[in-house]
FIPA-942278 format. One record per residue (C-alpha): x, y, z; residue in three letters. Coordinates in steps of 0.05 Angstrom, whole numbers, plus 32768, in hexadecimal, padded with zeros to 4 digits. Example, Ala and Ser with C-alpha at 12.3 -4.5 7.8 and 13.67 -1.06 7.14 Angstrom:
FIPA-942278
80F67FA6809CALA
81117FEB808FSER
end
This chain:
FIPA-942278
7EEB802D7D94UNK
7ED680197DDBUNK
7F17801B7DFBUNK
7F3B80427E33UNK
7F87803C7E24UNK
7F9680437E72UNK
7FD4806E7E85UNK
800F807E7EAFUNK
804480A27EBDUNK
808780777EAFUNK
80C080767EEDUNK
80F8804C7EE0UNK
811680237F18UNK
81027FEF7F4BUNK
80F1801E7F88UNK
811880377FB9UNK
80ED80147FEDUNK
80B7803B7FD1UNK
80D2807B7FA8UNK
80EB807C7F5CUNK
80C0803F7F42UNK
80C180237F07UNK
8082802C7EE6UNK
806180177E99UNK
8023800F7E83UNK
7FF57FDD7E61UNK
7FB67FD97E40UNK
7F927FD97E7DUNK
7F417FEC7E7CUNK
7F1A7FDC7E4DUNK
7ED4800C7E54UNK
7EA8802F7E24UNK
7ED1807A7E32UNK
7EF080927E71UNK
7ED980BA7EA2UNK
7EC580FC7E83UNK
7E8581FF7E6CUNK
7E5A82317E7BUNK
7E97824B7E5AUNK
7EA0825C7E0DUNK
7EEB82657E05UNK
7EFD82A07DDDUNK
7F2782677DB0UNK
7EF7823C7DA5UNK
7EE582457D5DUNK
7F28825D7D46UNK
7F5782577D19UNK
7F8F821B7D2AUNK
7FCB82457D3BUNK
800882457D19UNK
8033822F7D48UNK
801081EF7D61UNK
801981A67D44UNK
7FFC81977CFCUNK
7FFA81E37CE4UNK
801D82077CB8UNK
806D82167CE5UNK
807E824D7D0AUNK
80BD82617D24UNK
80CD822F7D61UNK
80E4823F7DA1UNK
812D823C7DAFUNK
814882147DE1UNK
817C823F7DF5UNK
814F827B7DFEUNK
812382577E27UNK
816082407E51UNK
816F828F7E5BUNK
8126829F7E63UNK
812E82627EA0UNK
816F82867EC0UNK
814B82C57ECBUNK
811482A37EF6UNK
815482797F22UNK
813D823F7EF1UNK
816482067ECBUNK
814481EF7E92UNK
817181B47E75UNK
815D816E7E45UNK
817381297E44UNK
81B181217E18UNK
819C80E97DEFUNK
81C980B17DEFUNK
81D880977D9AUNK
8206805E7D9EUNK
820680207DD1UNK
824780397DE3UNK
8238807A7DFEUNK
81FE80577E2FUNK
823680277E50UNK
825D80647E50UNK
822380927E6EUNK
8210805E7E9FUNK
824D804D7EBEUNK
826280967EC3UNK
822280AA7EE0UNK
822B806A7F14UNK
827280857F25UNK
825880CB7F30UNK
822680A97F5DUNK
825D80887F80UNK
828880C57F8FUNK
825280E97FB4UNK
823780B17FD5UNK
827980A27FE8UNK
827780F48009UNK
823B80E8802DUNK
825C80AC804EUNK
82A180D68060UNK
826D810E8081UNK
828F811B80C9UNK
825981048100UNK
826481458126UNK
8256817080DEUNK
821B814580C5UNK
81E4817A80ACUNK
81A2816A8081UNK
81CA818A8040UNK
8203815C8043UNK
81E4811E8055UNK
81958116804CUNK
8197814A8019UNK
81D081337FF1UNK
81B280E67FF0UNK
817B81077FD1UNK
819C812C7F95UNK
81C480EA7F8CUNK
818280BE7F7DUNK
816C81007F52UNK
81AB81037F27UNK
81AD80B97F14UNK
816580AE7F16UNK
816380DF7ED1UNK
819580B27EBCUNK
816880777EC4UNK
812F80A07EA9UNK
815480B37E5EUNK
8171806B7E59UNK
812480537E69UNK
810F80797E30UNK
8141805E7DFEUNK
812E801E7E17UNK
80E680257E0AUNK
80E780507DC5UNK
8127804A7DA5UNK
812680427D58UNK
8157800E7D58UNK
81577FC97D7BUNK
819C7FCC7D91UNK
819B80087DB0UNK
81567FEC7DD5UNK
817B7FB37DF5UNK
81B97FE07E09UNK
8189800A7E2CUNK
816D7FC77E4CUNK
81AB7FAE7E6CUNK
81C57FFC7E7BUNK
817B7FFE7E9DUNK
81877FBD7EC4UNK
81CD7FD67EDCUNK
81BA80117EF5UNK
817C7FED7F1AUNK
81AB7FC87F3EUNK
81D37FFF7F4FUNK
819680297F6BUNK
81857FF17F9CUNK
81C47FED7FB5UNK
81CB80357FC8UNK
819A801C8000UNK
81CA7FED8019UNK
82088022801AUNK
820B80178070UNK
824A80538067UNK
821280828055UNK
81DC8064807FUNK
820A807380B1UNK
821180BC80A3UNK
81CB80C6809AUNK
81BC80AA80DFUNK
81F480D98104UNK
81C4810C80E4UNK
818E80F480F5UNK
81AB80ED813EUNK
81AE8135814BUNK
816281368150UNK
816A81718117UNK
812D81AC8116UNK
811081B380D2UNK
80D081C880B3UNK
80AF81BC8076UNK
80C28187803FUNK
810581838062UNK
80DC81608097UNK
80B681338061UNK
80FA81268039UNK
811581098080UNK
80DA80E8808AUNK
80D680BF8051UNK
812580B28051UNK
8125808B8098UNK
80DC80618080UNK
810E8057803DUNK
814080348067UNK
810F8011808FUNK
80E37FF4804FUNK
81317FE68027UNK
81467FB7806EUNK
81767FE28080UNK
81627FE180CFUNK
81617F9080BFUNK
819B7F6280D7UNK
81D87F5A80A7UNK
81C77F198088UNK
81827F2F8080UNK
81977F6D8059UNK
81C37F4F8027UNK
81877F178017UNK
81547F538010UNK
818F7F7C7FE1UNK
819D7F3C7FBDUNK
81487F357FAFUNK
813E7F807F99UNK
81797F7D7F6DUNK
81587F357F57UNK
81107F4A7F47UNK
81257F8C7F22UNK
81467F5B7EF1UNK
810B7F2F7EE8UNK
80D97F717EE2UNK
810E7F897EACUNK
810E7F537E83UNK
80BB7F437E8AUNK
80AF7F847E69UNK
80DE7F7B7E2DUNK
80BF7F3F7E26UNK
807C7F5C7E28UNK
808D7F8D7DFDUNK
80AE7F677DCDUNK
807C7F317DC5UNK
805E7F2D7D82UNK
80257F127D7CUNK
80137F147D23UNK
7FD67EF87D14UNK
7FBB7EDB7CCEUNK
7F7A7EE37CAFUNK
7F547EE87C6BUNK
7F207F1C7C68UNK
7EE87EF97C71UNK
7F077EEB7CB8UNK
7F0A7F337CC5UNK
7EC77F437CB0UNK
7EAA7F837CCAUNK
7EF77FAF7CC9UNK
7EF97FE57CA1UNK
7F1A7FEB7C5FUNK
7F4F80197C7AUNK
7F5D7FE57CACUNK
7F627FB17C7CUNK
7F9A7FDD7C42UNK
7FC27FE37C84UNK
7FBE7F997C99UNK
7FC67F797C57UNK
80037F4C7C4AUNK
7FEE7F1E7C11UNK
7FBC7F0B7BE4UNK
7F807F087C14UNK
7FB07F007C4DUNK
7FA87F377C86UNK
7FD97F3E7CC2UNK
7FC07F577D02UNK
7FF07F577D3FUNK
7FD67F487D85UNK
80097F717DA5UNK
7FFC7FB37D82UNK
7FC77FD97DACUNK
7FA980047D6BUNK
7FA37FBD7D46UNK
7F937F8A7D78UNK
7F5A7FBE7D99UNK
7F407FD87D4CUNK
7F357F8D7D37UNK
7F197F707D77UNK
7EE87FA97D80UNK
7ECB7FA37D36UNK
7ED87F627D1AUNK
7E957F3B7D17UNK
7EB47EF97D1DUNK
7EB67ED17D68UNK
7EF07EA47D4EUNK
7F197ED57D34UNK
7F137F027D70UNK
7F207EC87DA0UNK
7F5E7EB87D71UNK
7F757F057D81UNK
7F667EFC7DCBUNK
7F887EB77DDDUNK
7FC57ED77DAEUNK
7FCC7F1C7DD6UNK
7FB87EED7E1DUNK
7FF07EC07E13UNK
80277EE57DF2UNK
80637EE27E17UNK
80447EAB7E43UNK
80877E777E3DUNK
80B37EA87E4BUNK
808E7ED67E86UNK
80697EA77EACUNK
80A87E937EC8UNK
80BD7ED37ED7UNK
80767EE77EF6UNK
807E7EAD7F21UNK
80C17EBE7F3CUNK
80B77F077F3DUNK
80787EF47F68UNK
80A27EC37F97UNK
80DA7EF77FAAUNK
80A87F307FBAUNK
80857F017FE9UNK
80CC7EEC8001UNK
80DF7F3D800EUNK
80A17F4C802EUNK
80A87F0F8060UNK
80EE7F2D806CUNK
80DB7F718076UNK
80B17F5D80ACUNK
806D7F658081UNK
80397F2F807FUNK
802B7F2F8033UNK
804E7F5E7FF7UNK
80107F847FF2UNK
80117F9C8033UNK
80597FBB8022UNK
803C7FD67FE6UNK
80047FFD8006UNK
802F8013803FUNK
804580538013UNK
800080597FFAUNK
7FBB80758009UNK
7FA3803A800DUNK
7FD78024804AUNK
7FCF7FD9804EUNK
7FC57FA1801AUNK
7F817F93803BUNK
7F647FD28031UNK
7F737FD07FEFUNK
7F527F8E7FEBUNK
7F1E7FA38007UNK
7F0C7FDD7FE1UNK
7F197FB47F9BUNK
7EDD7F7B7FBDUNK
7EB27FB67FD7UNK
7EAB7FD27F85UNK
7EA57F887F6AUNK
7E727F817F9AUNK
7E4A7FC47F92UNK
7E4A7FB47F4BUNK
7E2A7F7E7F44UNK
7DEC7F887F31UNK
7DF67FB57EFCUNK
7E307F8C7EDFUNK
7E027F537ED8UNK
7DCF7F807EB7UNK
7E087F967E88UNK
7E167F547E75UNK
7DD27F437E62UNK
7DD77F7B7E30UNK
7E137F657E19UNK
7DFF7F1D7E0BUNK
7DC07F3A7DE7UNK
7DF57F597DC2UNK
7E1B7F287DA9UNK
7DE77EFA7D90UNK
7DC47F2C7D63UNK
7DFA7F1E7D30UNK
7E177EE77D0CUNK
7E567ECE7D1AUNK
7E567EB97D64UNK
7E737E737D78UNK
7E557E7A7DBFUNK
7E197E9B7DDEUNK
7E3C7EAF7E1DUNK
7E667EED7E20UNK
7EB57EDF7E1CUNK
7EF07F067E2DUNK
7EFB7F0E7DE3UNK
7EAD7F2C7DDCUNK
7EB87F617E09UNK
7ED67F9D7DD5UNK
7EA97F827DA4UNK
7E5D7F7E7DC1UNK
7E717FC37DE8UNK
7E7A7FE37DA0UNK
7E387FB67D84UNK
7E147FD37DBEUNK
7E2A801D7DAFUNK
7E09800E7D69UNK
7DCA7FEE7D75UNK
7DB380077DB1UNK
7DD480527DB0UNK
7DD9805B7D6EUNK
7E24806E7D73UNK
7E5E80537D47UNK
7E9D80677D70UNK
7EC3805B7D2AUNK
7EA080957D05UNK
7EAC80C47D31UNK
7EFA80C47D25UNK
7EE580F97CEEUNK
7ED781277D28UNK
7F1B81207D4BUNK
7F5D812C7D16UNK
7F97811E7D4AUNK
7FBC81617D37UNK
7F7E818B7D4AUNK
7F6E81627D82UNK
7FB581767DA1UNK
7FB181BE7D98UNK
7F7381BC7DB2UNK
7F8381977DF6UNK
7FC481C97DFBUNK
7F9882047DF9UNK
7F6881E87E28UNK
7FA381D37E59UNK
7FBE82177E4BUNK
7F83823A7E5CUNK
7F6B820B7EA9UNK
7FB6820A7EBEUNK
7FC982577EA6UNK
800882367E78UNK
8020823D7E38UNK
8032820C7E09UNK
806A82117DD0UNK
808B81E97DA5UNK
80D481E47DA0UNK
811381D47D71UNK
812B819D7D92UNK
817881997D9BUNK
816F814D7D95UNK
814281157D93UNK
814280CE7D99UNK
810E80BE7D61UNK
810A80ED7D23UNK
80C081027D29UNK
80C581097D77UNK
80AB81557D84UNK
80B9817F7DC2UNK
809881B77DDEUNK
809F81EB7E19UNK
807481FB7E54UNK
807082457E73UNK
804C82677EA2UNK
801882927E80UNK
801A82D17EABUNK
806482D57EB5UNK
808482A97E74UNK
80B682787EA8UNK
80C982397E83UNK
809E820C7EB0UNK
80C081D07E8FUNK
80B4819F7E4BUNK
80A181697E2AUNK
80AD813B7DF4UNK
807481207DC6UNK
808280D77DA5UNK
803A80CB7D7FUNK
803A808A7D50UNK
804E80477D5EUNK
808C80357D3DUNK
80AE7FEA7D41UNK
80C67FD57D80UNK
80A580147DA1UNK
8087800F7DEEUNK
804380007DCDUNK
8012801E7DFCUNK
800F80617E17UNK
803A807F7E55UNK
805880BE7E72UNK
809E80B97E7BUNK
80C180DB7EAEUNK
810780FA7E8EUNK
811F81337EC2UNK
80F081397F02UNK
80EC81807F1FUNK
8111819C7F5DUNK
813B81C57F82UNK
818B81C27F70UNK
81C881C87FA5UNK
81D3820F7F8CUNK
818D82267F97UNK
817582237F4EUNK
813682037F35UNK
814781C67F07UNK
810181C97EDAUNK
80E0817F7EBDUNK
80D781597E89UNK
80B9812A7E72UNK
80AA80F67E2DUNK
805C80E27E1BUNK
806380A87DF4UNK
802A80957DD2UNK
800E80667D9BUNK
7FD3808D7D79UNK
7FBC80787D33UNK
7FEF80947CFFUNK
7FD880BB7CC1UNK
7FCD80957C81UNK
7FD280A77C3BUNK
7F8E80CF7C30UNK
7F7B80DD7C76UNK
7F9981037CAFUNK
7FA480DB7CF6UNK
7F5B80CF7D13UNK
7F5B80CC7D5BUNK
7F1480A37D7CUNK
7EF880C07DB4UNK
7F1C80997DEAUNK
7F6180B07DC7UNK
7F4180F27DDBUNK
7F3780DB7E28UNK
7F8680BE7E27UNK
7FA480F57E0CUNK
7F8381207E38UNK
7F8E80EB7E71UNK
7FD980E87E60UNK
7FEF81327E54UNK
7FCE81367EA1UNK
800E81157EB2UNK
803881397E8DUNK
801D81767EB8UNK
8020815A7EF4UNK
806E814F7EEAUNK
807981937ECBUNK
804681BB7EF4UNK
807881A27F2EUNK
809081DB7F68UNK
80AC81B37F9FUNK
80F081B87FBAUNK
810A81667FB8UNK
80FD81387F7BUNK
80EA81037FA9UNK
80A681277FABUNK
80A581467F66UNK
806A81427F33UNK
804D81027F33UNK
807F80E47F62UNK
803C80DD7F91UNK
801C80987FB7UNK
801780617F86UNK
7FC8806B7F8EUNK
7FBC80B47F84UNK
7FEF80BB7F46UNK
7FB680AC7F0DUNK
7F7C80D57F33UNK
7F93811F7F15UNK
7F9D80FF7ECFUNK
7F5980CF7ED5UNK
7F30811A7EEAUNK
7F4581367EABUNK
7F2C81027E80UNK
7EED81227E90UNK
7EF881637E69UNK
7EF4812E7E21UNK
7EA6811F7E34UNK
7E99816C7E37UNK
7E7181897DFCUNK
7E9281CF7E03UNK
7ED881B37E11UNK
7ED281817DD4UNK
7EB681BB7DA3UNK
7EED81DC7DAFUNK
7F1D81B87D82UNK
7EF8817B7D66UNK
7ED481847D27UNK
7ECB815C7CDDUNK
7F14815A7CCAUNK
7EF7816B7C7EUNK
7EC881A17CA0UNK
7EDB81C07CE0UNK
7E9A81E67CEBUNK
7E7881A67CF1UNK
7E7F818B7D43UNK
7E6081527D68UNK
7E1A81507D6AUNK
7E0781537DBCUNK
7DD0811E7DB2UNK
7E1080F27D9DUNK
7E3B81067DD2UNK
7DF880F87E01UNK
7DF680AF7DEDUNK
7E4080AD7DF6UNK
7E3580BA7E40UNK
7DFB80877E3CUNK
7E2180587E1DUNK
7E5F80597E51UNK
7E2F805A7E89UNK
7E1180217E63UNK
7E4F7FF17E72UNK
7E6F800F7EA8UNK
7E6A7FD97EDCUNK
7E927FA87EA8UNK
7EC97FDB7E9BUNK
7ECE7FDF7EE5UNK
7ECC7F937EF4UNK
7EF87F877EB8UNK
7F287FB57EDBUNK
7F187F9B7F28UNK
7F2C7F567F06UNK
7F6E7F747EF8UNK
7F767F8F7F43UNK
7F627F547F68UNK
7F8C7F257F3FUNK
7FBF7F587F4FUNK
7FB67F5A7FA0UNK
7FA97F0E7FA1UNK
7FE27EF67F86UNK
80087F287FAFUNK
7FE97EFF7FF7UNK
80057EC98011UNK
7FFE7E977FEBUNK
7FF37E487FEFUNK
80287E137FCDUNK
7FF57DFD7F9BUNK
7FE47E497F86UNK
80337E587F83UNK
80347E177F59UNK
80027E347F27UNK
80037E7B7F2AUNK
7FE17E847EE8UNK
7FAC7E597EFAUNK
7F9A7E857F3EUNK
7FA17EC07F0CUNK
7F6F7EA07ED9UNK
7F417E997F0DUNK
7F3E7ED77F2AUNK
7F3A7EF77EEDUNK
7EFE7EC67ECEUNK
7ED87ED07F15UNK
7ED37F1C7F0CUNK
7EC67F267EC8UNK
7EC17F007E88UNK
7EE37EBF7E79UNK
7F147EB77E55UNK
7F3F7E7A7E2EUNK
7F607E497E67UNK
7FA27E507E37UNK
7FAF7E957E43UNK
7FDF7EAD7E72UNK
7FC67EFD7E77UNK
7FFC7F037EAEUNK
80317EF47E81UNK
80257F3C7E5EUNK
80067F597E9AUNK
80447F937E9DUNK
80227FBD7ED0UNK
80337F887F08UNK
80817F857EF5UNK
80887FD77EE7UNK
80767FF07F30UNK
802B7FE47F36UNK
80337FA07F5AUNK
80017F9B7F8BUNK
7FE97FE77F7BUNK
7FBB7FDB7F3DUNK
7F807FE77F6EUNK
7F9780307F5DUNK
7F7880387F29UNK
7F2D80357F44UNK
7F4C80547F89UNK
7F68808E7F62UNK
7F2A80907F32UNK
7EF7809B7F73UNK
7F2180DA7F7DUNK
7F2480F17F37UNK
7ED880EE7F31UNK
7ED381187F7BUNK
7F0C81477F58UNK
7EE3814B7F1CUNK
7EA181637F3DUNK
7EC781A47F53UNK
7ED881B97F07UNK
7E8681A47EF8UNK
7E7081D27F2AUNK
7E9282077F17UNK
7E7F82487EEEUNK
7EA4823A7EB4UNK
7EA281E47EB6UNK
7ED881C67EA2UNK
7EFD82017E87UNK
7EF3822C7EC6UNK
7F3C824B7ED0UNK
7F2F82517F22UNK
7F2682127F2CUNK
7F5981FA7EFEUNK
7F9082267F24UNK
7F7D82027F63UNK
7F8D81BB7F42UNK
7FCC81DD7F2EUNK
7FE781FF7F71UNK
7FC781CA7F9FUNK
7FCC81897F7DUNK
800581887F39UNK
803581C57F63UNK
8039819A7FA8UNK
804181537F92UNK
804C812C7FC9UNK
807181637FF3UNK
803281618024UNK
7FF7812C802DUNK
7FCC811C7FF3UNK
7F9581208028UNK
7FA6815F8036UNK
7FB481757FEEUNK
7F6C814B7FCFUNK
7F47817B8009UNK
7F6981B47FF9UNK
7F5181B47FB1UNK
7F0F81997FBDUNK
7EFF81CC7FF9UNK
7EDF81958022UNK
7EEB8153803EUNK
7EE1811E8005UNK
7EAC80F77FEAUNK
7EA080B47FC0UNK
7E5780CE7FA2UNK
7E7A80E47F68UNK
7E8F80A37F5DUNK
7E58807A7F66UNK
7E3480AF7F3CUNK
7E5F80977F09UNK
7E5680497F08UNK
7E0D805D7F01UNK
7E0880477F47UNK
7DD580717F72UNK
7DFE80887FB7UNK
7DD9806F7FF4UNK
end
């Protein structure tokens, strides 16, 4: 496959003026593998233990001994009690609202003269913690819920208690109380200092300094767009796109493909909206026509009903920004962000497309070469709907490499043991499973965290593998219980749900993961350690709760360790003969071959960003008129064109789940990760070398956003920064 399944964490919730987003993911990049020891590790050629996924069981770990193992280290180690009927969410939901209620409603009674940080600044904070895991659960349900009608419950209990979260802003009682505080002029150090920091730039961004008619239009807008975002992304989600084709039409898919596709007598169903499916047949199938077929289908799925939503959802941002005293919704995107303003971000996206071109055009020479050494082609020109496929036909012919046969190398059971142990061994962890009390999916696993040396629950996770019907059908890291310091003192420990759609087992074979599986798993369960990993006192600041910009770079570094010869023969190996690993000339003309494309993966994904930013400028009346059209455009002038049907915005869910105007991220973040990443290649011990992985732990995952990510990024790297890395990896020489 030549696919990068890009991933995020998941955070329900239009943001609190910044804070608590609500955050998906999509199929987002499209390159030939993601970014990728002197040290033999001692486990490296053993035996699968017993206790890891795919083995033969062991006793699990229970979770009330790991609750008591917790208490002794001034822990709390709880889990999200999973909702089962619709009537226990409305239930859930309205209880947790009223809870909400009460001790808003004590904040606002405070006494002027006895206003202190713990009873008002503080105790805002734990409210937006306590119903935030509220909103996190129900998200989950939402997403990955077995059963359609517990799905929409989730939906409208989601949507409820979005409305509810932006209108804690707009409490002026509590405001009120907060200010008297705040009026004391109050001494405090540390994140005390941050925490009251970001609550009065919270009140600011929300309107809340604004005059009275102003503030109930900007309330009435928040509460407004986190409808329309809600619905987009069931939409999105929900959008099947089935397909029909005989098997001459599908020429060049696999047999394997074709038993699973099948649906009548030469009749084969392949569904535009299922990642594993819609990625397989586009990357391999030999026919143009059939592949444009897939592309205009997956480009225009959910196009009646989301345009119109895109369109308004793009309307009221501009209309908040212009409220909030900000010249464009970009610019009150970035102001939370590394990036600062909308323009910088701009500028950095143009800077890239600009640098790369050369090498992009270069690229697509190679590409069109490609495309017309085999039959089948409707146009010379390379299309949108060419770009999996020629990327794979130039792995073949000119590297020698067929991504699809080296699935035998990667069995999805051994390639998760094998990532545990390596996390295990950079971040000084231990990874268990556990008997889950309860679940909401039958074959949903969950395992502990603890700290190697001293065996302190550092907090869990749950594992949700295969796609299953009305699944969130990418890949994601959702936030359940964020990390932070209770009222009483004690240390509430995360947790957190991967959900994932890897290729399920079949009959005679075990689950074969491709490479790039291998770079998202790796990619996602970063996440998952950045959440759990967590040590800082306030949730606001906890795990990946970090600016919009930095959150991918820790995960996008350790996509690096899947590209490492030692790291990979560690676990992967011939599922029918272990022994047998990757050869290292193949794993060379991997590199070659992602080098090889590079500059289109990176346009395809700077088409993304500056259709993104631009639509998030002002705009003209003729662009509002035709949004899709301006989003066409963009798209077709920075990398290949595509059908003038589709509507790619209509399914594009990263702009309606909290990365409006912050897609630019992803590059942003991924110049860091490669800077991040030269510090583990310099090391002793590569990739696996435990110093330097302890550093990423204490100075990056431990502080979250409790300090400055400048401060933190410098802090790990021991110097100032630097984009060579970076440029070193687009193949682009640093001047």
């Amino acid at each position: 496959m030549i696919i990068l399944l890009s991933c995020r964490p998941f955070r329900p919730f239009l943001d609190r003026a910044g804070k608590y987003t609500r955050l998906t993911v999509s199929l987002v990049v499209a390159t030939l593998a993601a970014s990728f020891c002197n040290f033999a590790p001692v486990w490296a050629d053993e035996t699968v233990k017993s206790d890891r996924p795919g083995t033969s069981p062991a006793p699990k770990l229970q979770f009330r001994d790991l609750q008591d193992q917790a208490a002794r280290f001034n822990s709390v180690l709880t889990l999200p009690d999973w909702e089962t009927t619709t009537a226990q969410l409305d239930t859930n939901v309205d209880a947790a609202i009223a809870d909400a209620n009460h001790q808003l409603d004590a904040i606002a009674r405070v006494d002027p003269k006895g206003a202190t940080f713990e009873n008002t600044v503080r105790a805002l904070d734990d409210v937006y913690a306590k119903i935030i895991e509220t909103g996190h659960r129900i998200v989950v349900l939402e997403q990955a819920h077995p059963d359609p009608k517990m799905r929409s419950a989730s939906l409208d209990a989601t949507q409820k208690l979005d409305e509810f979260v932006v209108g804690i802003d707009y409490r002026k009682d509590v405001y009120r109380s907060i200010k008297a505080y705040l009026d004391t002029n109050p001494h405090l150090e540390g994140q005390d200092v941050r925490l009251v920091e970001f609550t009065v730039r919270d009140y600011r961004r929300a309107g809340l300094t604004l005059p009275d008619e102003k503030q109930q239009k900007v309330e009435a807008l928040r509460k407004q767009l986190a409808s329309i975002q809600a619905h987009y992304l069931v939409n999105a989600n929900n959008a099947a796109a089935p397909l029909k084709f005989t098997r001459d039409e599908l020429e060049g898919v696999s047999d394997d493909f074709l038993r699973q596709a099948k649906t009548g007598e030469n009749e084969y169903t392949v569904d535009a909206n299922v990642p594993p499916q819609y990625i397989y047949a586009m990357t391999n199938c030999v026919k143009e026509e059939t592949r444009k077929r897939l592309c205009i289908a997956h480009d225009t799925r959910a196009k009646e009903k989301n345009l119109p939503l895109a369109t308004q959802a793009i309307e009221i941002r501009a209309q908040l920004a212009e409220l909030l005293g900000y010249s464009s919704w970009a610019d009150y995107q970035e102001e939370v962000k590394m990036a600062k303003t909308g323009k910088a971000a701009l500028d950095f996206e143009e800077h890239l497309k600009t640098a790369l071109e050369p090498k992009y055009q270069a690229e697509t020479a190679e590409l069109k070469k490609a495309k017309a050494s085999v039959a089948g082609a409707i146009t010379p020109d390379v299309k949108l709907w060419d770009w999996y496929f020629t990327c794979a036909l130039l792995q073949k012919q000119k590297y020698n490499i067929d991504s699809e046969a080296l699935r035998v190398y990667f069995p999805f059971d051994r390639v998760l043991d094998g990532m545990f142990k390596i996390y295990e061994h950079i971040f000084q962890v231990e990874i268990r499973p556990v008997d889950a009390p309860a679940v909401y999916q039958d074959d949903v696993k969950l395992y502990a965290v603890l700290d190697q040396q001293t065996r302190e629950p550092l907090g869990m996770f749950y594992l949700d593998l295969f796609p299953r019907p009305g699944k969130y059908n990418h890949f994601a890291n959702f936030a359940l219980i964020n990390g932070g310091l209770l009222p009483d003192g004690k240390y509430r420990r995360p947790v957190v749900d991967l959900i994932c759609n890897f290729p399920p087992p079949s009959s005679d074979k075990p689950s074969l993961a491709s490479q790039q599986d291998v770079v998202t798993i790796f990619h996602e369960f970063g996440h998952a350690m950045h959440a759990i990993l967590t040590t800082v006192n306030y949730v606001q600041f906890s795990g990946f709760n970090v600016p919009g910009d930095f959150v991918e770079a820790p995960s996008q570094m350790l996509e690096y360790f899947a590209w490492d010869k030692k790291v990979l023969d560690s676990f992967a190996g011939d599922y029918r003969d272990p022994s047998k690993k990757i050869p290292a000339e193949v794993l060379a003309k991997l590199k070659e071959a992602d080098l090889a494309t590079k500059a289109c993966a990176y346009r395809r994904q700077l088409s993304f960003g500056l259709l993104d930013l631009s639509i998030h400028q002002p705009l003209t009346p003729a662009q509002k008129e035709d949004i899709n059209g301006l989003a066409n455009s963009i798209l077709n002038d920075v990398f290949f064109p595509s059908d003038p049907s589709t509507a790619m915005l209509a399914s594009f869910g990263h702009l309606f789940d909290g990365y409006d105007a912050g897609y630019y991220g992803y590059a942003w973040a991924d110049a860091i990760a490669a800077d991040m990443a030269s510090v583990f290649q310099s090391a002793p011990d590569g990739f696996l070398d435990a110093a330097v992985g302890r550093r990423l732990r204490d100075e990056i995952y431990a502080v979250g956003d409790s300090r400055d990510i400048n401060i933190s990024v410098e802090k790990f790297l021991g110097r100032k920064p630097s984009t060579d890395p970076f440029l070193k990896k687009l193949g682009i020489n640093p001047q």
